[in-house]
N, CA, C and O atoms as a printed pandas DataFrame, in Angstrom:
     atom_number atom_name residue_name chain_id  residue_number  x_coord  y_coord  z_coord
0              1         N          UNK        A               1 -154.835  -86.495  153.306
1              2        CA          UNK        A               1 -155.236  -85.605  152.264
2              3         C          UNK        A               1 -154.048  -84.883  151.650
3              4         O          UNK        A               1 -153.830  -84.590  150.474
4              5         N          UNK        A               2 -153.372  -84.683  152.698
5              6        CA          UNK        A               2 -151.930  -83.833  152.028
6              7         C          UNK        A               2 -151.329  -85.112  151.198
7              8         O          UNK        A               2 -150.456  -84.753  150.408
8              9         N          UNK        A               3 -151.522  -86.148  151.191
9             10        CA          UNK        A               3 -150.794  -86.890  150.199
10            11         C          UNK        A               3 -151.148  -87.122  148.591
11            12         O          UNK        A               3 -150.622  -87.338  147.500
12            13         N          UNK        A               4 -152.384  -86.925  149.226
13            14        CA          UNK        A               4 -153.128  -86.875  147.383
14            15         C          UNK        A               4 -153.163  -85.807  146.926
15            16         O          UNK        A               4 -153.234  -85.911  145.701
16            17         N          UNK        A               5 -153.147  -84.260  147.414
17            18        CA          UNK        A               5 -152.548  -83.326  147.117
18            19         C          UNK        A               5 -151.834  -83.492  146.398
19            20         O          UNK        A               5 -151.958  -83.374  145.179
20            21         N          UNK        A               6 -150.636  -83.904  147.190
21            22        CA          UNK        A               6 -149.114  -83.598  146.792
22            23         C          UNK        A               6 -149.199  -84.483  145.260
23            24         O          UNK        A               6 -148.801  -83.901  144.250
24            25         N          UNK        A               7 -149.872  -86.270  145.128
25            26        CA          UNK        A               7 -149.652  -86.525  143.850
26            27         C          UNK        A               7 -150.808  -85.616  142.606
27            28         O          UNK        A               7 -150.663  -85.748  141.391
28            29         N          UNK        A               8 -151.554  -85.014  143.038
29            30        CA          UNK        A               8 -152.108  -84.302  142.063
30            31         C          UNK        A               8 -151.100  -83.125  141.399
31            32         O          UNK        A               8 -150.978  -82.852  140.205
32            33         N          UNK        A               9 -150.344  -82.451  142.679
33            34        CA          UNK        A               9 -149.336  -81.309  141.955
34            35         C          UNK        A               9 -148.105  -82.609  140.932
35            36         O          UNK        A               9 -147.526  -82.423  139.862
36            37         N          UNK        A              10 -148.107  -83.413  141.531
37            38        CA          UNK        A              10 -146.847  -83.850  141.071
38            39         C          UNK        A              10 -147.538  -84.488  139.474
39            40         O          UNK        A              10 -146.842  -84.272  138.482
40            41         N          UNK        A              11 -148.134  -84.827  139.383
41            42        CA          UNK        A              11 -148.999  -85.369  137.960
42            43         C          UNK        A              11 -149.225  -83.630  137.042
43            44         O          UNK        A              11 -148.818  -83.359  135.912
44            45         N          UNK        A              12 -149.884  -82.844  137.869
45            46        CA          UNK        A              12 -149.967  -81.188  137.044
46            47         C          UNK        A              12 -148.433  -80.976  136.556
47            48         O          UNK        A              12 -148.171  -80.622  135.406
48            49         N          UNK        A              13 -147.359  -81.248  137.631
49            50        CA          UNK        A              13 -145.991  -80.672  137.222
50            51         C          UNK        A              13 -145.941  -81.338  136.340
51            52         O          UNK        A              13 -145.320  -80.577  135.598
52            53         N          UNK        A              14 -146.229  -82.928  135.288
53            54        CA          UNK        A              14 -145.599  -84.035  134.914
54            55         C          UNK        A              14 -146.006  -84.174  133.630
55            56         O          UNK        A              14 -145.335  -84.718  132.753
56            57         N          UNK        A              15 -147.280  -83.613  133.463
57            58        CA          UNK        A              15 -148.045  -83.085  132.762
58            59         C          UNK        A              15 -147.412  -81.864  131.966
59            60         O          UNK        A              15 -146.632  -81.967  131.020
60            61         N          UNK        A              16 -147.907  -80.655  132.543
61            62        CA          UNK        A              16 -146.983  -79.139  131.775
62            63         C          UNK        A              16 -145.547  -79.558  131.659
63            64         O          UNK        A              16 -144.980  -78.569  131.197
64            65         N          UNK        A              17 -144.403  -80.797  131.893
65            66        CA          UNK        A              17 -143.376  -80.718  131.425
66            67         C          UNK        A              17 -143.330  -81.377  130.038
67            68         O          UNK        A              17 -142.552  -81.129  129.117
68            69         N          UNK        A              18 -144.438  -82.362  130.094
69            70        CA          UNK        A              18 -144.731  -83.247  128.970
70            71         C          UNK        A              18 -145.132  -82.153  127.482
71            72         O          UNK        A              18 -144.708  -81.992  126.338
72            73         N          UNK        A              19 -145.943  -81.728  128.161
73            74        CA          UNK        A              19 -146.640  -80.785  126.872
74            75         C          UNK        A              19 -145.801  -79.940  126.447
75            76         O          UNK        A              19 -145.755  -79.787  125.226
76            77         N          UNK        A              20 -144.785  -79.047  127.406
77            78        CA          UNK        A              20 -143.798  -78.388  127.274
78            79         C          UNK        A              20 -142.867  -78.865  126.043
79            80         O          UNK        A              20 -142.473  -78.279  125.035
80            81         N          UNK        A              21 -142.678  -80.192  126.550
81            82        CA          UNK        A              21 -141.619  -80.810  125.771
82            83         C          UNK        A              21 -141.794  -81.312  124.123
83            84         O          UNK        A              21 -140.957  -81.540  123.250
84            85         N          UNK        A              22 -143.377  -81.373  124.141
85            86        CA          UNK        A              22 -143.928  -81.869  123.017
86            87         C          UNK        A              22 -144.152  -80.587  122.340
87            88         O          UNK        A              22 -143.867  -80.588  121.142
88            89         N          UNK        A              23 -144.667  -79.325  122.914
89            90        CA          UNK        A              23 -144.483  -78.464  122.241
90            91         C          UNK        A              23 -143.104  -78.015  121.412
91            92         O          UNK        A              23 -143.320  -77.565  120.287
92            93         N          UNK        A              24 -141.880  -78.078  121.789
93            94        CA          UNK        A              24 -140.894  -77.915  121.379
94            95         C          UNK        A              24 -140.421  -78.606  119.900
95            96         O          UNK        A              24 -139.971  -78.185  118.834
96            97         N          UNK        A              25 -140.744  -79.742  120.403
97            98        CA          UNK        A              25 -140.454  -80.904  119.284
98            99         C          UNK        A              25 -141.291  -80.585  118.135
99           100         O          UNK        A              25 -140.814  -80.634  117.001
100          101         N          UNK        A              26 -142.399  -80.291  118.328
101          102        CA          UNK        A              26 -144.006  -79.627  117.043
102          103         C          UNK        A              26 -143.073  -77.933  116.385
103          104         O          UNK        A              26 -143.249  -77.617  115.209
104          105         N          UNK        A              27 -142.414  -77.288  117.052
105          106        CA          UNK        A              27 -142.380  -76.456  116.897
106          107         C          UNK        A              27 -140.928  -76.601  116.130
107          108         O          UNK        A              27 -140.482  -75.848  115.265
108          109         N          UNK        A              28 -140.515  -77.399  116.508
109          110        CA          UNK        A              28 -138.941  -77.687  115.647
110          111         C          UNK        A              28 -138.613  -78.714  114.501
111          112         O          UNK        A              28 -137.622  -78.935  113.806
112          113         N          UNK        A              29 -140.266  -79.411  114.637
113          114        CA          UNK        A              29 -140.499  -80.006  113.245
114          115         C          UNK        A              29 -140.943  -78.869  112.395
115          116         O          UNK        A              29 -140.318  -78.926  111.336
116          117         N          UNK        A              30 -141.951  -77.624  112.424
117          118        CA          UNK        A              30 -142.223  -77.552  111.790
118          119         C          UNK        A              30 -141.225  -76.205  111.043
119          120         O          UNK        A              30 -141.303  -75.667  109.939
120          121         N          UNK        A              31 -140.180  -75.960  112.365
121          122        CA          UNK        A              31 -139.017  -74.843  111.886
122          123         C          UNK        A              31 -138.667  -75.772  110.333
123          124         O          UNK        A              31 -138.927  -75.545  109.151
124          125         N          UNK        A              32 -137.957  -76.891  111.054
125          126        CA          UNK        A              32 -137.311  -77.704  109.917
126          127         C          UNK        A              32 -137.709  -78.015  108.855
127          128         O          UNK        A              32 -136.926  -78.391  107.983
128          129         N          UNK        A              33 -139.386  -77.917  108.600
129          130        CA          UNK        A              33 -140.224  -77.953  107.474
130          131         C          UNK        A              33 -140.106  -76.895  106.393
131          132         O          UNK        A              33 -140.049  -76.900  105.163
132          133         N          UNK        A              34 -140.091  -75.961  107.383
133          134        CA          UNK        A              34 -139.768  -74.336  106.288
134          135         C          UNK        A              34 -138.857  -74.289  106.230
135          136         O          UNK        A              34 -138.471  -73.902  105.128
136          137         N          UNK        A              35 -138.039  -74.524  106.991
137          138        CA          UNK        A              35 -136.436  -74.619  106.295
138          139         C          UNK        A              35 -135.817  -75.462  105.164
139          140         O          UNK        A              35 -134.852  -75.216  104.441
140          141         N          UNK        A              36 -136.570  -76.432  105.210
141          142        CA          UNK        A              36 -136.624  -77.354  103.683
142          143         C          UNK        A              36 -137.325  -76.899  102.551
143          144         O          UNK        A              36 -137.014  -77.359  101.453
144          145         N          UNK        A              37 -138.291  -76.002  102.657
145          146        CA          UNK        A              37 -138.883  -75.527  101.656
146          147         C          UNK        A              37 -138.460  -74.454  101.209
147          148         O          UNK        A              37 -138.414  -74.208  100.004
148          149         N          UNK        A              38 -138.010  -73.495  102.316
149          150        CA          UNK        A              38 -137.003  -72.269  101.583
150          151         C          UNK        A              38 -135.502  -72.735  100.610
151          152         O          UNK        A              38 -135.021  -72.264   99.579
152          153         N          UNK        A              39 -135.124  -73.778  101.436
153          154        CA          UNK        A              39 -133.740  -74.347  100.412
154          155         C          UNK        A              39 -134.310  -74.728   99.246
155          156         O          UNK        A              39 -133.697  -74.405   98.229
156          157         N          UNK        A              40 -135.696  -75.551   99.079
157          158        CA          UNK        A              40 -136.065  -75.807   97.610
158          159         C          UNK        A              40 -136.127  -75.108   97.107
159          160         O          UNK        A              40 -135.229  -75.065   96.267
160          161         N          UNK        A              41 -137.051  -74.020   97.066
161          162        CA          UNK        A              41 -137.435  -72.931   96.375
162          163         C          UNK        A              41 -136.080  -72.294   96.322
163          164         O          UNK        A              41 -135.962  -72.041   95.123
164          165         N          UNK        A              42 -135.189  -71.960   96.811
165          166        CA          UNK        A              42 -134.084  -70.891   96.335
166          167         C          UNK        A              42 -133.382  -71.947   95.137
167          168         O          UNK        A              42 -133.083  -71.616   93.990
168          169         N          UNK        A              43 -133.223  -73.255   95.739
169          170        CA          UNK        A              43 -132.756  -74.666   94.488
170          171         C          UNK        A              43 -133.189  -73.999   93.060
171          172         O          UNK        A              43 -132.484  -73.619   92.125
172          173         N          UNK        A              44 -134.534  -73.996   93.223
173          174        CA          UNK        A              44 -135.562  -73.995   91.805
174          175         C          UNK        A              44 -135.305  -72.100   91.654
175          176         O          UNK        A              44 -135.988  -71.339   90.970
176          177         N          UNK        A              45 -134.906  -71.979   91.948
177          178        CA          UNK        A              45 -134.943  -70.255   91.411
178          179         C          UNK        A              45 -133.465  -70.372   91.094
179          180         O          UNK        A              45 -133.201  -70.049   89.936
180          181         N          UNK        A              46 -132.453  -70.749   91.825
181          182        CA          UNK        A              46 -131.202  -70.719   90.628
182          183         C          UNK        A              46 -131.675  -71.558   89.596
183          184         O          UNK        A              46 -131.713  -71.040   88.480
184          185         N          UNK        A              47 -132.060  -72.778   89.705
185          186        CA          UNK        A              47 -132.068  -73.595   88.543
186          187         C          UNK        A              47 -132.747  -72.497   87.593
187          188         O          UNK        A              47 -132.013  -72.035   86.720
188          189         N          UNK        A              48 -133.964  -72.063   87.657
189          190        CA          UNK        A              48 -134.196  -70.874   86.366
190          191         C          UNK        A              48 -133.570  -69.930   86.166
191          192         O          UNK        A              48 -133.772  -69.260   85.153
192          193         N          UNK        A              49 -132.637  -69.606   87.064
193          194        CA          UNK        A              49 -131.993  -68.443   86.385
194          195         C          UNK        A              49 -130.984  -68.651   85.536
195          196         O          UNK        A              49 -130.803  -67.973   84.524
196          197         N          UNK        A              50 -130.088  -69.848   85.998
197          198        CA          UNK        A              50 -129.479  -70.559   85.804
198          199         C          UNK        A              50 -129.690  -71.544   83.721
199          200         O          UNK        A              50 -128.799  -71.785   82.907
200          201         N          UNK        A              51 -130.707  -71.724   83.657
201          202        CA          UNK        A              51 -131.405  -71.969   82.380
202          203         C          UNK        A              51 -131.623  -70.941   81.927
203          204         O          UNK        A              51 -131.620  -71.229   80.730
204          205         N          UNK        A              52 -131.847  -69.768   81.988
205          206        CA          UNK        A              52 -131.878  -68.450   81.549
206          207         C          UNK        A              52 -130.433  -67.723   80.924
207          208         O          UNK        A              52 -130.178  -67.017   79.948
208          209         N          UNK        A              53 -129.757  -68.231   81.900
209          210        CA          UNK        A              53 -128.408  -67.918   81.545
210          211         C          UNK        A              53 -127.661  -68.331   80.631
211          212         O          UNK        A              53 -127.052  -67.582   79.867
212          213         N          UNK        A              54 -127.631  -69.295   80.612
213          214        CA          UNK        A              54 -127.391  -70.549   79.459
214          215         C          UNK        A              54 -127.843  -70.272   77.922
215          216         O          UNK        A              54 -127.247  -70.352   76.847
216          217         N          UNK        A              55 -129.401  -69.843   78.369
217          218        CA          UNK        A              55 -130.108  -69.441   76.923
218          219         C          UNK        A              55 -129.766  -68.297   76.315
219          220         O          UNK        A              55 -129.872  -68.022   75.120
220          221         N          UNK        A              56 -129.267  -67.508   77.375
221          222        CA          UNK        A              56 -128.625  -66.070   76.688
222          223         C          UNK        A              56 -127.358  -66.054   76.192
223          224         O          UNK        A              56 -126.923  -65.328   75.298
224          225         N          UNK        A              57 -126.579  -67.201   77.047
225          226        CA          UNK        A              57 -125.433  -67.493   76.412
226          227         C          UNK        A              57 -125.417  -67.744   74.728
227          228         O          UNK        A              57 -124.882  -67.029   73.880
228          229         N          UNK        A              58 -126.315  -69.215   74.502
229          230        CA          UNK        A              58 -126.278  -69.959   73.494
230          231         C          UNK        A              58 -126.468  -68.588   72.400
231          232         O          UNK        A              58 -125.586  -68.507   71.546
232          233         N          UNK        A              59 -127.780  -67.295   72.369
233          234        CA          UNK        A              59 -128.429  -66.381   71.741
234          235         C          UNK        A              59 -127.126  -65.503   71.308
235          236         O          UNK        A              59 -127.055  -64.945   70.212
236          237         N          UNK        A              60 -126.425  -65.464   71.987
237          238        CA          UNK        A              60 -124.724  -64.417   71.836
238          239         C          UNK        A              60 -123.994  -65.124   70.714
239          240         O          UNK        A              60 -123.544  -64.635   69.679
240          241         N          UNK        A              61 -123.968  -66.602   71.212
241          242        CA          UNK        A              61 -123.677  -67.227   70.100
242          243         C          UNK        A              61 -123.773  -67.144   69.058
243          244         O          UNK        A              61 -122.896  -66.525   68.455
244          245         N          UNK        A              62 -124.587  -67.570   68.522
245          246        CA          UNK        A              62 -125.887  -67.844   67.484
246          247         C          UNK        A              62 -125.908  -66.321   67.031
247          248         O          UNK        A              62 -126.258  -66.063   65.879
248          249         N          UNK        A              63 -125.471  -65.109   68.078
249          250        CA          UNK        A              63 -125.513  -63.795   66.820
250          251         C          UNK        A              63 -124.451  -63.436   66.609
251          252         O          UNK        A              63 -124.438  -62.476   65.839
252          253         N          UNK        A              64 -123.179  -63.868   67.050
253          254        CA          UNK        A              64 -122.007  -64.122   66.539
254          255         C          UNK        A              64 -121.606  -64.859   65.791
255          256         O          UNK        A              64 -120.612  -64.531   65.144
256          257         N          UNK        A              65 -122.256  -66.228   65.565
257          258        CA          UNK        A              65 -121.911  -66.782   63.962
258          259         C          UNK        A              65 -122.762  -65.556   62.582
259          260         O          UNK        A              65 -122.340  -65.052   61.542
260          261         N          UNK        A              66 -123.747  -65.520   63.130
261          262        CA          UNK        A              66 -124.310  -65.286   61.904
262          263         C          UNK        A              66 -124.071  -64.001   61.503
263          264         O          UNK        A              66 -124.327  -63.754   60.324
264          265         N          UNK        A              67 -123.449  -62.721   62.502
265          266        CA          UNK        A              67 -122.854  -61.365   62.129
266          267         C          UNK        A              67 -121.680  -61.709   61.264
267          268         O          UNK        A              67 -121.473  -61.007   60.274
268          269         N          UNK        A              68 -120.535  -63.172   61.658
269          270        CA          UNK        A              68 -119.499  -63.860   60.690
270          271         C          UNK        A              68 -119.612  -63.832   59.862
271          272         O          UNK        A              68 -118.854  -63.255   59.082
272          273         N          UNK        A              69 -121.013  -64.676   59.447
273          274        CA          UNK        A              69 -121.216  -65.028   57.955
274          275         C          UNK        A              69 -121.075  -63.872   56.957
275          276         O          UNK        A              69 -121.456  -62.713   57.120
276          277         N          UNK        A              70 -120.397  -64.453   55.794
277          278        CA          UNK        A              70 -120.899  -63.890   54.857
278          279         C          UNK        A              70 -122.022  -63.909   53.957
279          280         O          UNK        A              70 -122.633  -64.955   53.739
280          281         N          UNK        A              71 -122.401  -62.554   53.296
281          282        CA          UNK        A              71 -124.044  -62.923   52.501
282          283         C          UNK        A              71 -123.531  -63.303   50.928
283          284         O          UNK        A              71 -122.702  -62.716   50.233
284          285         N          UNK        A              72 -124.236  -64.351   50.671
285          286        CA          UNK        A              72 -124.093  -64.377   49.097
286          287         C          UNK        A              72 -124.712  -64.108   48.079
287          288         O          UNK        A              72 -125.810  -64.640   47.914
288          289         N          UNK        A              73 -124.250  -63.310   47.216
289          290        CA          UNK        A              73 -125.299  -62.941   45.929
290          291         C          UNK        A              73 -125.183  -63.698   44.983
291          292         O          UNK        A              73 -124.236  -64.334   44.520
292          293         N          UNK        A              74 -126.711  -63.533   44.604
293          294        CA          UNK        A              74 -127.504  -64.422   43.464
294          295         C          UNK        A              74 -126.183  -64.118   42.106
295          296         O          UNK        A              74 -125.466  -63.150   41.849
296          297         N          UNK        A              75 -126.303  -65.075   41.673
297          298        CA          UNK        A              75 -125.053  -65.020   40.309
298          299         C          UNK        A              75 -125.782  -64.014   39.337
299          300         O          UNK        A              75 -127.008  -63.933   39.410
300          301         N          UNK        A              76 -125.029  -63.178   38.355
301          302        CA          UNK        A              76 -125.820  -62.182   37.633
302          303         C          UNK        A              76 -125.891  -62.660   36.279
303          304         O          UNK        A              76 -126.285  -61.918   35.379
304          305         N          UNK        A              77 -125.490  -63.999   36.046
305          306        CA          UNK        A              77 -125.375  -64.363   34.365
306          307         C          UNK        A              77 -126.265  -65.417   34.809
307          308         O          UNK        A              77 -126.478  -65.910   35.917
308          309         N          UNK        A              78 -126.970  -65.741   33.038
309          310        CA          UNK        A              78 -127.924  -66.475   33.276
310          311         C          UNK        A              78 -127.793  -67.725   33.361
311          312         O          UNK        A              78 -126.709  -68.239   33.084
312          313         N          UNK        A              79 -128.720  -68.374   33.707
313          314        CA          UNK        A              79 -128.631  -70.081   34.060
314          315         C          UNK        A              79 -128.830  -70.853   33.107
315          316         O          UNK        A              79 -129.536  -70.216   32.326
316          317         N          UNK        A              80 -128.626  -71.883   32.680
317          318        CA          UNK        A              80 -129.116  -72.411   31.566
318          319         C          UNK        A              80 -130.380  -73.484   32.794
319          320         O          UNK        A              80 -130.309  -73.859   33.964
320          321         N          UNK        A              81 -131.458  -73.623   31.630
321          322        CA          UNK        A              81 -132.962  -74.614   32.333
322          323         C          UNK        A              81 -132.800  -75.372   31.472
323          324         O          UNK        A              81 -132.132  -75.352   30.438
324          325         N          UNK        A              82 -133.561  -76.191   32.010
325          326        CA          UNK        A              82 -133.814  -78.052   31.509
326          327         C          UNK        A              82 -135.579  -77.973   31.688
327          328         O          UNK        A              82 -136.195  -77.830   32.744
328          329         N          UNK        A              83 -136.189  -78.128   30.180
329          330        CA          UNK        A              83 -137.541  -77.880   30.958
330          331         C          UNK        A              83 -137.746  -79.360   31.615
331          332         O          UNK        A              83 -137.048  -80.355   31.424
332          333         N          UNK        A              84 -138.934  -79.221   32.469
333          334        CA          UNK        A              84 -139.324  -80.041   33.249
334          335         C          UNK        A              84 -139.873  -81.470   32.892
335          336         O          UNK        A              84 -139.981  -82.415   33.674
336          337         N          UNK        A              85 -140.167  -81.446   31.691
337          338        CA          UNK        A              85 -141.011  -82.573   30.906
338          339         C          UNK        A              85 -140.101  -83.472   30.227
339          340         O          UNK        A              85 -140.497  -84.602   29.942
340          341         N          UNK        A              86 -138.559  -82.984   29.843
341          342        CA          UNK        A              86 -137.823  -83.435   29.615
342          343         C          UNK        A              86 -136.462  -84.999   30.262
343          344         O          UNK        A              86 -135.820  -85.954   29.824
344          345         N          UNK        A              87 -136.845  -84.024   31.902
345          346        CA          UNK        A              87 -136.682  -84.787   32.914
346          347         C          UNK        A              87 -137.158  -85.872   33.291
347          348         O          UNK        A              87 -136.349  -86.789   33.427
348          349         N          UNK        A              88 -138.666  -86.156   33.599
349          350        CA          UNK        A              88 -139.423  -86.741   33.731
350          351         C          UNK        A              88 -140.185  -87.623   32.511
351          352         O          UNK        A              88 -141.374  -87.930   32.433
352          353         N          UNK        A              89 -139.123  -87.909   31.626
353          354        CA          UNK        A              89 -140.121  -87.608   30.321
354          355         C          UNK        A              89 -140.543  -89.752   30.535
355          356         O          UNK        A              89 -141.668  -90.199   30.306
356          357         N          UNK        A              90 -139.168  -90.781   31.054
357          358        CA          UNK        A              90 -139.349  -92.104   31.139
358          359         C          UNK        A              90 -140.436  -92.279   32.259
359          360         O          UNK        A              90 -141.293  -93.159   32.169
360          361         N          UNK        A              91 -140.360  -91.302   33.449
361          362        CA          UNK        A              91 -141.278  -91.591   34.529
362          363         C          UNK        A              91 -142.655  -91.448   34.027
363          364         O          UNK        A              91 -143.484  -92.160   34.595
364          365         N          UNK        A              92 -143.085  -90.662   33.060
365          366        CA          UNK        A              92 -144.619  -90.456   33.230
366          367         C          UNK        A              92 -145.392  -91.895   32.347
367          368         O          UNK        A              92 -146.603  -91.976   32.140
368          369         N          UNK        A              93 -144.636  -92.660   32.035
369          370        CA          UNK        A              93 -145.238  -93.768   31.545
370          371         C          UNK        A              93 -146.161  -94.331   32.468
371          372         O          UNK        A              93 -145.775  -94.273   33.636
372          373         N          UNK        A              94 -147.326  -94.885   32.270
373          374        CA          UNK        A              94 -148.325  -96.012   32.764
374          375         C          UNK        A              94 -148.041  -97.011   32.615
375          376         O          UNK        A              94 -147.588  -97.464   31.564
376          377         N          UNK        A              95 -148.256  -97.674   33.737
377          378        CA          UNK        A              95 -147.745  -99.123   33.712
378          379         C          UNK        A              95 -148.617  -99.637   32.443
379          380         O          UNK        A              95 -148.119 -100.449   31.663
380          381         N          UNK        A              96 -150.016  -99.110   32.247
381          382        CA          UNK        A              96 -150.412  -99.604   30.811
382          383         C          UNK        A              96 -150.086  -99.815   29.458
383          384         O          UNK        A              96 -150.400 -100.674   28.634
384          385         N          UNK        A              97 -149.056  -98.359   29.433
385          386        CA          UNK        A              97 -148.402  -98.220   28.916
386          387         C          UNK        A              97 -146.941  -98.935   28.403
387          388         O          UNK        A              97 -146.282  -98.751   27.380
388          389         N          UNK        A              98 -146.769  -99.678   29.374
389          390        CA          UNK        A              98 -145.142 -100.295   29.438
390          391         C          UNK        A              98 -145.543 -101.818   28.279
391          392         O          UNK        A              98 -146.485 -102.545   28.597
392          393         N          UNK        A              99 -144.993 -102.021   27.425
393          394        CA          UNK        A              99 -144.729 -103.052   26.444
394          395         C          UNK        A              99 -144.678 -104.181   27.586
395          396         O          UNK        A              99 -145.689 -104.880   27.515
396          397         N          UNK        A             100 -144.030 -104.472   28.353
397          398        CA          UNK        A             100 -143.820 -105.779   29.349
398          399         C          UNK        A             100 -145.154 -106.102   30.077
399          400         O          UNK        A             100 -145.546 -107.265   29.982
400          401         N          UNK        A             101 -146.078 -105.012   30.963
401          402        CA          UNK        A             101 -147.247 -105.190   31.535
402          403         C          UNK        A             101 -148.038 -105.361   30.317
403          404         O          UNK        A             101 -148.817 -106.263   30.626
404          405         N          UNK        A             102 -148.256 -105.065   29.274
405          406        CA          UNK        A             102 -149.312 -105.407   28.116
406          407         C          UNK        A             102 -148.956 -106.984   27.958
407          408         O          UNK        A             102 -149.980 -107.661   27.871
408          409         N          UNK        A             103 -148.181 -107.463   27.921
409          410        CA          UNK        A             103 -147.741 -108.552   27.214
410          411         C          UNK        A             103 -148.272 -109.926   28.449
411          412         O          UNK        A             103 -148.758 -111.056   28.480
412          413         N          UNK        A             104 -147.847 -109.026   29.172
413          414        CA          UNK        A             104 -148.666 -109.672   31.000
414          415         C          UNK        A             104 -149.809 -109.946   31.070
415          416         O          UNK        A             104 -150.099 -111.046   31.541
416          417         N          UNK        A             105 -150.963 -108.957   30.584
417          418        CA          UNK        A             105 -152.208 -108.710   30.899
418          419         C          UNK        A             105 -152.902 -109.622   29.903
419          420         O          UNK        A             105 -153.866 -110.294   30.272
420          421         N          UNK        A             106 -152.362 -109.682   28.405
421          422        CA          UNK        A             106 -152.482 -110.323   27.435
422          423         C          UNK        A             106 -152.897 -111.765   27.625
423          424         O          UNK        A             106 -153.968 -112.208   27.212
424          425         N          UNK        A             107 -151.594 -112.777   28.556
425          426        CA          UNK        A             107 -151.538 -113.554   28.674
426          427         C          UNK        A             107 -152.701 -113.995   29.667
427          428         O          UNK        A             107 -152.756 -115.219   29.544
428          429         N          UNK        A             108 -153.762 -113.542   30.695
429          430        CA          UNK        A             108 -154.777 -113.251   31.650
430          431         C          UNK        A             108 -155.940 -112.800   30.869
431          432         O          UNK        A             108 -156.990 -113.157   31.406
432          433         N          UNK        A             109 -156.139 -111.988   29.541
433          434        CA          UNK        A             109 -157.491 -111.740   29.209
434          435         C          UNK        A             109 -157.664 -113.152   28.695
435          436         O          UNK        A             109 -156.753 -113.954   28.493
436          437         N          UNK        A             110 -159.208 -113.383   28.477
437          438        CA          UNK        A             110 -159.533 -113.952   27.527
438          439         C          UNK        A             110 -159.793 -113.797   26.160
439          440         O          UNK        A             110 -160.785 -113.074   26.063
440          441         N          UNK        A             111 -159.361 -114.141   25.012
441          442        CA          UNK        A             111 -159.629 -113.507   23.571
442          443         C          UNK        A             111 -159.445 -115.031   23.119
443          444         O          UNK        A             111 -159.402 -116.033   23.833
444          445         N          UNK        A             112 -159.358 -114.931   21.884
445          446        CA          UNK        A             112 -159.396 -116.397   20.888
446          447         C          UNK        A             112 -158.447 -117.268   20.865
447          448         O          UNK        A             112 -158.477 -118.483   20.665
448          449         N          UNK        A             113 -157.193 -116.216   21.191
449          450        CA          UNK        A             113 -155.764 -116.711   21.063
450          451         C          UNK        A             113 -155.916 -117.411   22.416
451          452         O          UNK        A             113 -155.385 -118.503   22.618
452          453         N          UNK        A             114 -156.551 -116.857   23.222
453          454        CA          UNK        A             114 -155.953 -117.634   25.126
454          455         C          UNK        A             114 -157.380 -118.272   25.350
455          456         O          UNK        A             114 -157.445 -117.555   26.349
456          457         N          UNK        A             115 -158.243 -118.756   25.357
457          458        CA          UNK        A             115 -159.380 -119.193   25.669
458          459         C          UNK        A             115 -159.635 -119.743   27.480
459          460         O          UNK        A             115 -158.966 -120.533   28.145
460          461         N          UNK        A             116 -160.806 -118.984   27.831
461          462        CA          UNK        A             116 -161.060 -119.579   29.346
462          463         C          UNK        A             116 -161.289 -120.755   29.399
463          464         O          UNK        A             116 -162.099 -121.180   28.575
464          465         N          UNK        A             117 -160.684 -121.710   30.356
465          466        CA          UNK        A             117 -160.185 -122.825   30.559
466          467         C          UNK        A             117 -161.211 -123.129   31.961
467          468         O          UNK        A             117 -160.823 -122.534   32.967
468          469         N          UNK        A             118 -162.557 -124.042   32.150
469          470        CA          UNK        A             118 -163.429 -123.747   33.071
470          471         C          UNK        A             118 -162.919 -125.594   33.974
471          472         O          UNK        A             118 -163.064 -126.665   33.383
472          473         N          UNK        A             119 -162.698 -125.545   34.543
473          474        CA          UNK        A             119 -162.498 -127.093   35.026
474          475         C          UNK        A             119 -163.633 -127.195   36.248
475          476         O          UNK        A             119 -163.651 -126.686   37.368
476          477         N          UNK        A             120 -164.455 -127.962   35.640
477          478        CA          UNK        A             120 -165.680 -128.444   36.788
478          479         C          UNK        A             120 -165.498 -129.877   37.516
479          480         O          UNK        A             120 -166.333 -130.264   38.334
């Protein structure tokens, strides 16, 4: 009896070293888990600040050219105009209008001069 004893303690000892050991390993995966997620997250928080920075940069910029600039005033003598109809005056033709498309369309109506031509 003392022998099966003894392998029951020795299986209990073999046992709690096992679990022991597995506990450790669970517990140092999951250190290493949060420790990967705190490095991301601090990653992604420079990266925005970081883009933030940048944007305030570019904004300094951008109000330093334009404090540079100079403003220009409207000229005080008058302009000479072109009215508008003048411009446009070849464009507003209709193609109906155009001597070349009449002469086109001519040749396609039927009238006395061109007679429809029926081939059965």
């Amino acid at each position: 009896m003392d022998t099966n004893e003894q392998n029951q303690q020795d299986k209990r000892e073999l046992r709690h070293k096992r679990r022991q050991r597995n506990q450790i390993i669970a517990y140092t995966a999951v250190g290493i888990m949060i420790l990967l997620l705190a490095v991301g997250i601090a990653f992604a928080v420079s990266k925005i600040t970081g883009m933030n920075h940048d944007r305030q940069e570019q904004q300094n910029k951008l109000d330093d050219i334009i404090a540079s600039e100079e403003t220009i005033t409207a000229p005080t003598e008058p302009v000479e105009t072109v009215p508008i109809h003048s411009i446009f005056q070849p464009h507003l033709r209709l193609w109906s209008q155009r001597q070349d498309f009449r002469l086109q369309s001519m040749a396609t109506v039927p009238s006395p001069q061109n007679p429809v031509r029926v081939m059965c």
